[in-house]
C-alpha positions in Angstrom: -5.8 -83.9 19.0 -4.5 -82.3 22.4 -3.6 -78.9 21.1 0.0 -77.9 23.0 1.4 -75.2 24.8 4.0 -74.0 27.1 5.9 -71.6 28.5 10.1 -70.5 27.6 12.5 -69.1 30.0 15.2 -69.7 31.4 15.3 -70.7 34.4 12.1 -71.8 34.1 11.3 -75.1 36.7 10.1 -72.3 39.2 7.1 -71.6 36.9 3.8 -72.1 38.3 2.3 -71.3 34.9 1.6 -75.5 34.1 -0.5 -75.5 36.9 -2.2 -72.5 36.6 -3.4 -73.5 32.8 -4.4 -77.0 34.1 -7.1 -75.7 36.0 -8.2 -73.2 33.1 -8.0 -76.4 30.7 -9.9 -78.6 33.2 -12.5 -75.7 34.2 -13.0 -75.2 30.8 -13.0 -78.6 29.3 -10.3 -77.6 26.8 -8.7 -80.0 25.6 -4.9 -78.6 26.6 -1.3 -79.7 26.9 0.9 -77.2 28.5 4.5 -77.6 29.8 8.1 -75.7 30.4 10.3 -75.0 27.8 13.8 -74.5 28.9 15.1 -72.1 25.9 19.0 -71.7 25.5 19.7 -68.4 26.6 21.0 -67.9 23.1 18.8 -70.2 21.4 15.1 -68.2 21.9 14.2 -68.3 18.2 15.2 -71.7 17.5 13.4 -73.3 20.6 9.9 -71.4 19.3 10.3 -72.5 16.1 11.0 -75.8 17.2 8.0 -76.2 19.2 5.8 -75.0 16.8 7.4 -77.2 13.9 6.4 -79.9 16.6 2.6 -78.9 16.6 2.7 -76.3 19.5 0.1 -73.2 19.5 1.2 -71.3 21.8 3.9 -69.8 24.2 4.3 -67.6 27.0 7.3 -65.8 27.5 9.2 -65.1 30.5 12.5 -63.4 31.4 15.1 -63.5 29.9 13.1 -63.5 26.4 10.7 -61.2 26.3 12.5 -58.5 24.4 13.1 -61.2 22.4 9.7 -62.7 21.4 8.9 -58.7 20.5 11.4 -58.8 17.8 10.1 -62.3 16.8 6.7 -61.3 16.4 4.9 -60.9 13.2 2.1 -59.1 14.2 1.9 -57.4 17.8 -1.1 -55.7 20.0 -1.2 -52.3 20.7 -0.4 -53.4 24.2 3.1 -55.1 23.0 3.7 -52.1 21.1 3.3 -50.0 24.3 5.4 -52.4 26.3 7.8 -53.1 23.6 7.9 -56.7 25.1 5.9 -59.6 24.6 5.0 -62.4 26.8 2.1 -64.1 24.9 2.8 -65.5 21.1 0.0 -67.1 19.3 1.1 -69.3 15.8 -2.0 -68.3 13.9 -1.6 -70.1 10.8 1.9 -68.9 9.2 1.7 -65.6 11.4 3.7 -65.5 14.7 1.0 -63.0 16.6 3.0 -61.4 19.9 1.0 -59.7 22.6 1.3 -58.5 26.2 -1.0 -59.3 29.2 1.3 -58.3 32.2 -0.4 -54.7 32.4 -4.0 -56.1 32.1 -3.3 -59.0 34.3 -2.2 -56.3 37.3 -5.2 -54.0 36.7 -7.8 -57.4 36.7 -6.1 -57.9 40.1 -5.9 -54.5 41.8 -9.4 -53.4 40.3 -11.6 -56.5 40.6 -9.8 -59.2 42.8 -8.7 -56.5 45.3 -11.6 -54.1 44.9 -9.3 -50.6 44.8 -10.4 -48.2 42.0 -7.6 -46.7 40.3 -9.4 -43.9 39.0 -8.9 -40.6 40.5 -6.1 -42.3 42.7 -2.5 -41.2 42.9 0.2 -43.9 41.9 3.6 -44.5 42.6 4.9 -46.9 40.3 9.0 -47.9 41.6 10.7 -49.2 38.4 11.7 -47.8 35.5 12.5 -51.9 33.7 10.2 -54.0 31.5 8.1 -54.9 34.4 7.0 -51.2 34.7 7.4 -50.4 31.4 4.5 -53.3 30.5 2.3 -51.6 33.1 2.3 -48.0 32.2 0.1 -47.6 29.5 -2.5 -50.0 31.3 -2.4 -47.8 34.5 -2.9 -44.6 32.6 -6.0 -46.1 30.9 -7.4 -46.2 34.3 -7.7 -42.4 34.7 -5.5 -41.8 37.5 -5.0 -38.3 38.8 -1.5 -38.7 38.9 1.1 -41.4 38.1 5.2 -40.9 39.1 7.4 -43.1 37.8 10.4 -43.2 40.4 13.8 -45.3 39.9 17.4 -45.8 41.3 18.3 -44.5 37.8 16.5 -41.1 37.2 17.1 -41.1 33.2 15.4 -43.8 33.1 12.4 -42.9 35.2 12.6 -40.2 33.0 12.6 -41.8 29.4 9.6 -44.4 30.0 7.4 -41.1 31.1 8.8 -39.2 28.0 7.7 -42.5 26.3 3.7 -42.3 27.2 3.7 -38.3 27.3 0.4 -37.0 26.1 -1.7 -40.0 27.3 -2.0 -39.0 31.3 -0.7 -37.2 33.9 2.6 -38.3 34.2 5.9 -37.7 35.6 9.4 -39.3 36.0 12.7 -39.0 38.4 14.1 -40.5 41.4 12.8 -41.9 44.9 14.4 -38.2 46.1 12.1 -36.3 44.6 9.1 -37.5 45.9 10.0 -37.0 49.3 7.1 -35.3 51.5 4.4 -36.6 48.6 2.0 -39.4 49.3 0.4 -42.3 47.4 -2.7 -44.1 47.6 -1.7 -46.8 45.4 2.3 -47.8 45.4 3.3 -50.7 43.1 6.8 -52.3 43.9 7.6 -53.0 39.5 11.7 -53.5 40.7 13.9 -56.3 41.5 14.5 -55.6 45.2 12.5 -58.1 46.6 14.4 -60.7 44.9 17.6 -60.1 47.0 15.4 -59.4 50.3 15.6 -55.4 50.1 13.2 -52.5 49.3 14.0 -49.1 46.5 15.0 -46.2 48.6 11.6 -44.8 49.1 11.3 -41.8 51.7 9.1 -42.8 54.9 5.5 -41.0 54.8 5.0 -42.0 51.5 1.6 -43.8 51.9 -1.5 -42.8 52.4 -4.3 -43.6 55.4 -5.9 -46.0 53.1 -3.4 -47.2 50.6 -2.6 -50.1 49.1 1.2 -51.5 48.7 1.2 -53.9 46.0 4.8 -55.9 45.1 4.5 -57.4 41.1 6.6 -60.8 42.8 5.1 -63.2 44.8 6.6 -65.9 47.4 6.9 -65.6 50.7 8.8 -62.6 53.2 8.6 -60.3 50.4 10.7 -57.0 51.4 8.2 -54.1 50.1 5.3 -55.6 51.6 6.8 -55.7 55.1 8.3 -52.4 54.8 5.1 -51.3 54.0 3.3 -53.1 56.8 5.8 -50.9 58.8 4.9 -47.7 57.2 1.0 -48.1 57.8 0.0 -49.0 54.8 -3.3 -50.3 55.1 -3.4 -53.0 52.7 -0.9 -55.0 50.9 -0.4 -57.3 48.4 1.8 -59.9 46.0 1.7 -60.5 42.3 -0.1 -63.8 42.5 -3.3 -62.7 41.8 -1.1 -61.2 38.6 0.0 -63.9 37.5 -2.8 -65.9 37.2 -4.7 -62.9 35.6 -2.2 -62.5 33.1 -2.5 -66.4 32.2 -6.1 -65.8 31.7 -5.7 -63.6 29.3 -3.3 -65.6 27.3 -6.0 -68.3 27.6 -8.9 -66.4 26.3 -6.2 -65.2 23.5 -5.5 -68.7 22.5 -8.9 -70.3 23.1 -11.4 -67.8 23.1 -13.0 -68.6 26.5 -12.4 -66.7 29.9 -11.3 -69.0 32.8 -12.7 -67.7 36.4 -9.5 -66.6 38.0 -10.7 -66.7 41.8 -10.4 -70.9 42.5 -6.8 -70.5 41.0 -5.4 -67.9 43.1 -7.0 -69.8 45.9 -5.3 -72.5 45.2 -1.6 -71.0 44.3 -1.9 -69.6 48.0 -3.2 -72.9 49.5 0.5 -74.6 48.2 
């Protein structure tokens, strides 16, 4: 039997995640269903258990319910712990198993499809929300020699670096503060590109040779053209993200790594 899988949001006819597992199934030959799942905003729980009463496997999870499908989770990774969000459940037998690829997905991306090595780097991470939040504990694996944490709402900046104190060098507070500092690696983790703006970041704030990388994707993206402006001498969207990311729920669910590079070829050929 086709084993069956999706992914719940809401919205969630913007996804590209059907197509992105199609090519994994078919490169692969995994014999996979996957589709959208249009969850009631106040009907998460009963949609999963729905799907899974009907013989599904497996789910992603995107906004709003990722919050959500932590609470729901049985058994979580220590990368869903970190992120306190999950965006990858698994049924595995009667256990609902909740994980997190978002913060692996971005380093896959930056470190191997982009070819910048974190390590030793300085970071700016903008965002203090669950997109940053997923990514922290990932960045800090990779041995940066320093990563701030700046947000609109310095308490908040603040909280998620008091959150992973102890496991790097780390620091929080607003884009004010970091005035006259520079960054080889800045990662746009906030909203603003969504409404066609960019986080108040001071000028100056990249390096000769750093990347600019936005976790959205689409076209006329805000931060990267800002950046562009500034000098920045490389910059990126979240597509190759996003497909990482679905590779690792992939591998999770079916124990077999799909190659990543055709796919993001093929989400910027649309």
């Amino acid at each position: 039997m086709t084993d069956r899988y999706a992914v719940a949001g809401n919205p969630i006819a913007h996804s590209k995640s059907p197509f992105i597992h199609a090519q994994f199934a078919r490169q692969t030959s995994q014999d996979v269903q996957y589709e959208r799942l249009l969850a009631p905003l106040d009907g998460f729980r009963a949609a999963v258990e729905n799907f899974r009463a009907a013989g599904g496997r497996g789910l992603n999870v995107t906004l709003p319910f990722k919050l959500e499908a932590f609470e729901l989770a049985q058994e979580r990774s220590d990368r869903a712990a970190d992120a306190q969000a999950v965006n990858t459940l698994k049924f595995d037998g009667s256990t609902l198993y909740g994980d997190n690829t978002d913060g692996v997905g971005l380093l896959r991306d930056i470190e191997h499809n982009l070819g910048f090595a974190i390590q030793g780097r300085s970071v700016l991470l903008m965002g203090a929300g669950g997109a940053a939040q997923g990514v922290v504990g990932p960045l800090l694996s990779a041995r940066p020699e320093r990563l701030v944490i700046a947000n609109r709402t310095v308490e908040k900046a603040q909280r998620l670096a008091q959150q992973f104190a102890g496991r790097g060098p780390l620091s929080g507070g607003g884009y004010a503060a970091i005035a006259g500092q520079q960054f080889d690696l800045v990662i746009n983790a906030t909203a603003a590109s969504l409404s066609d703006s960019v986080p108040d970041l001071p000028e100056g704030v990249f390096t000769r040779d750093a990347l600019a990388y936005d976790m959205m994707y689409g076209k006329g993206l805000a931060f990267v053209e800002f950046a562009n402006s500034q000098g920045a001498a490389r910059v990126a969207d979240g597509i190759g993200m996003l497909v990482e990311q679905a590779a690792e729920s992939f591998f999770i669910w079916r124990g077999v790594r799909p190659q990543t590079t055709p796919v993001i070829a093929a989400l910027r050929a649309q």
